[in-house]
C-alpha positions in Angstrom: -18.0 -2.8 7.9 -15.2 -0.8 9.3 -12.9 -2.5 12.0 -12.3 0.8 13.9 -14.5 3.5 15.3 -12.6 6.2 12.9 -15.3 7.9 11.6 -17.4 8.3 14.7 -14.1 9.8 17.3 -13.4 11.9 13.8 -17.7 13.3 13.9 -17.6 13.8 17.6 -15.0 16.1 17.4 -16.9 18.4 14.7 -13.7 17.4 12.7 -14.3 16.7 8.4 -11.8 14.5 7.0 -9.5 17.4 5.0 -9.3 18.7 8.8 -7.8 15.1 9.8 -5.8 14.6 6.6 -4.1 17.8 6.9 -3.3 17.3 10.9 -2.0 13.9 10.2 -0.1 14.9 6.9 -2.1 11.7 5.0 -4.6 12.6 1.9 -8.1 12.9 2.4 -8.2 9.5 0.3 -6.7 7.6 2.6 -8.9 8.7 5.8 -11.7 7.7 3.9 -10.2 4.5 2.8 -9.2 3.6 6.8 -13.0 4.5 7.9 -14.4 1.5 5.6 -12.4 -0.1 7.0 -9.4 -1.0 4.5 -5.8 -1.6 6.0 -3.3 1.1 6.1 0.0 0.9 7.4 1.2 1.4 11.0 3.1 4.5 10.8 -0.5 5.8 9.4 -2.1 4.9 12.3 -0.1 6.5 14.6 -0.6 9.8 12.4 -4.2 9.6 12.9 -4.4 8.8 16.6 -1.9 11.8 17.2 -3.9 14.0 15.3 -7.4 13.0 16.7 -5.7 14.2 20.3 -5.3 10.6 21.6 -2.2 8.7 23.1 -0.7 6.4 21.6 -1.9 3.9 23.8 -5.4 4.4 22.8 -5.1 2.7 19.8 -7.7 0.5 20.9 -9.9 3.0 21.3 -9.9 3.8 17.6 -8.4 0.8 15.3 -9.8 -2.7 16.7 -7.6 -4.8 14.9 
């Protein structure tokens, strides 16, 4: 089970995962990876948030670790 809501902020915004990757300069791998849920490292997470459109202080929002 994932420990973030990744996957569903990423489907609510009509956005596929190569759309994500590509905005926060990760692979495609490693999106998948985060959304079940494995760790990643902090600078990774701030790439996502950023590119999802979100502050950084709504990390919470997305990563619940």
């Amino acid at each position: 089970m994932a420990n973030n809501a990744l996957r569903e902020i990423r489907e609510s915004l009509l956005m596929s995962k190569a759309e994500l990757a590509h905005k926060a300069e990760v692979s495609p791998i490693t999106v998948s990876r985060i959304e079940k849920g494995l760790p990643c490292r902090l600078e990774t997470k701030r790439k996502i948030i950023l590119a999802l459109g979100f502050d950084l202080g709504d990390k919470k929002k997305i990563f619940f670790d």
